[in-house]
N, C-alpha and C positions, 0 to 999 in steps of 0.2 A: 127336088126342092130348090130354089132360087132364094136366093141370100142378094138383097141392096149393098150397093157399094157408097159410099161416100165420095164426092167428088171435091177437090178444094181446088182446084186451081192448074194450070200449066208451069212445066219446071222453066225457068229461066235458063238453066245450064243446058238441059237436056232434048226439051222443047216438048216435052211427054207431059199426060197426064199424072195429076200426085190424086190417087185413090185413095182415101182413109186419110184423117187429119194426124194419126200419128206418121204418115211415112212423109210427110211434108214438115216445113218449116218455112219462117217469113226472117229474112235478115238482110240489110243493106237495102232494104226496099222491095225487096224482089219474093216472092215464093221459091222451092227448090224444093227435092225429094230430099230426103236425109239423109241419101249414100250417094246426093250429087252437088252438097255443100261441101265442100272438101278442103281441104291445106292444096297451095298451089305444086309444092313441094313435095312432101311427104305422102298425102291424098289420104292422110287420115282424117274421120268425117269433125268436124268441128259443130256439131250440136251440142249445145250446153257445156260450151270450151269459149274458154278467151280465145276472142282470135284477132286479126288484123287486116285492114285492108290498103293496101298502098299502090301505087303504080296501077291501076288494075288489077293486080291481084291479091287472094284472101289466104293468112298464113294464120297456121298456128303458131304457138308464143314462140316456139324456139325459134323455128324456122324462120320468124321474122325477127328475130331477135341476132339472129345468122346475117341478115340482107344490110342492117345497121351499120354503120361507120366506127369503129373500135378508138375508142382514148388513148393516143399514146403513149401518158402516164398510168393509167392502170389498166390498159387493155381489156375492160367492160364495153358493153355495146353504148351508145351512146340514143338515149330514147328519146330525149328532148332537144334542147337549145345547144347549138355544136359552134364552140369557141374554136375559129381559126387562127392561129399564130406559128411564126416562122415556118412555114410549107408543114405545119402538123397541125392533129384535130383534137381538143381537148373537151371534157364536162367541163363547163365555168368553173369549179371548184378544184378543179385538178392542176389547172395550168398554175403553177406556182413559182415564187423566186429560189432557185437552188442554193441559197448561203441561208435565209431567213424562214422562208416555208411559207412566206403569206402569198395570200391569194392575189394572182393580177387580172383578175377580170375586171375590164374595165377602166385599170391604171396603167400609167404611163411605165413601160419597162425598156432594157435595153441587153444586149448583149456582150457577153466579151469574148474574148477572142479563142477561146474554146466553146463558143457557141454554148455554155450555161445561159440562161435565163435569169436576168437580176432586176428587180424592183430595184428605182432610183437611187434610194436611201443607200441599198448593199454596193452597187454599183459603186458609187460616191467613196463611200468609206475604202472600199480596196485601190480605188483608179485616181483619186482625184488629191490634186496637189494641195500642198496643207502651207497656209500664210507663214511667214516667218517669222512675222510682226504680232499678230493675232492668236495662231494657234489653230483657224480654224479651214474650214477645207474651204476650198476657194472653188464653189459652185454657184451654179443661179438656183434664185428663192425662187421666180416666175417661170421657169425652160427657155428662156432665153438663153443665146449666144454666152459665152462665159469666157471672160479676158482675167488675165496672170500679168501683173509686171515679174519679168527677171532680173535680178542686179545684185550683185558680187554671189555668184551662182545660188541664190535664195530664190523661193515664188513670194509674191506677194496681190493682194487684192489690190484694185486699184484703188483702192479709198483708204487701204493703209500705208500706203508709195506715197510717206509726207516726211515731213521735218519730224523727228523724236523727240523734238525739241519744243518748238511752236508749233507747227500743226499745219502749215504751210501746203497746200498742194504741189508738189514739183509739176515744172512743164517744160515744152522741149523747146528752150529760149535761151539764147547766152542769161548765166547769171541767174536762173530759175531751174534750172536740175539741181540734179540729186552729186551732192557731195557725200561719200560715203568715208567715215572715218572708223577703223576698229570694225566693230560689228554695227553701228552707227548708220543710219541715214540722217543726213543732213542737211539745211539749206545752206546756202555760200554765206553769208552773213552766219550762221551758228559754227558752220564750218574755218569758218577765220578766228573765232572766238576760241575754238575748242583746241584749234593747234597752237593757236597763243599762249592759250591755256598749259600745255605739255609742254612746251619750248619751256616754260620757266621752272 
């Protein structure tokens, strides 16, 4: 007795006939025998499996899950969109500031000198000299460049480097600096006022 075969197609992998529509399969475009779809890797057959396909070749999940780039922060494979910073690989949501924990994908960060990671803000408050006049830290609002007056070993902003007095901007002119009396900045005109003042 003779028995029909069913013919579907030539394997792509193999280059053989696939007889009977069950020992075949169609994925990535192509036909293949279902013991010649396989993990590049492992060579377990991936019918009715997640699989992957990259570079040329088709993995099952681990396996390609193996070939991925690892997050520095939490050493998971990284499946999607890979945040580069300071010569390491992060998930966007990983790379974080080490004092505050927020997230810097995206934002402006900086480093200090044990090579931690700090968003602007953390940075600021540990590093950045604080007005003596004001109180307040003596940063830039825009990331621009960022100037300190010093005088009688105080920092100051430059827009609070005035007269205590009147309000005067100091500048670097005979008779237009900074007279500094007591804890006091002063102009030379409040300055001759204020030691008059004391003499009597």
């Amino acid at each position: 007795m003779l028995t029909a075969t069913y013919f579907t197609g030539v394997c792509i992998k193999c280059k053989e006939n696939i007889i009977g529509h069950e020992n075949g399969c169609k994925a990535l475009g192509s036909l293949y025998h279902v013991t010649c779809f396989t993990c590049s890797v492992c060579k377990d057959t991936l019918v009715k499996k997640p699989f992957y396909h990259s570079d040329g070749n088709t993995y099952c999940e681990s396996d390609y899950l193996n070939t991925l780039e690892k997050c520095d922060a939490c050493s998971l494979p990284i499946k999607e969109r890979i945040l580069r910073a300071v010569q390491k690989q992060y998930h966007p949501e990983c790379f974080k500031c080490t004092d505050c924990g927020s997230c810097l994908d995206g934002v402006p960060f900086t480093m200090d000198t044990d090579k931690n990671v700090l968003c602007v803000s953390c940075y600021n408050r540990k590093f950045a000299y604080v007005c003596a006049l004001c109180g307040q830290l003596i940063v830039s609002e825009d990331g621009s460049e960022t100037y300190r007056i010093i005088a009688m070993d105080k920092d100051f902003h430059v827009a609070c480097y005035k007269c205590q007095v009147c309000g005067v901007k100091f500048e670097n002119e005979p008779g237009r600096g900074c007279y500094p009396l007591g804890d006091e900045l002063l102009c030379h005109a409040h300055y001759k006022e204020r030691s008059r003042d004391r003499q009597q």
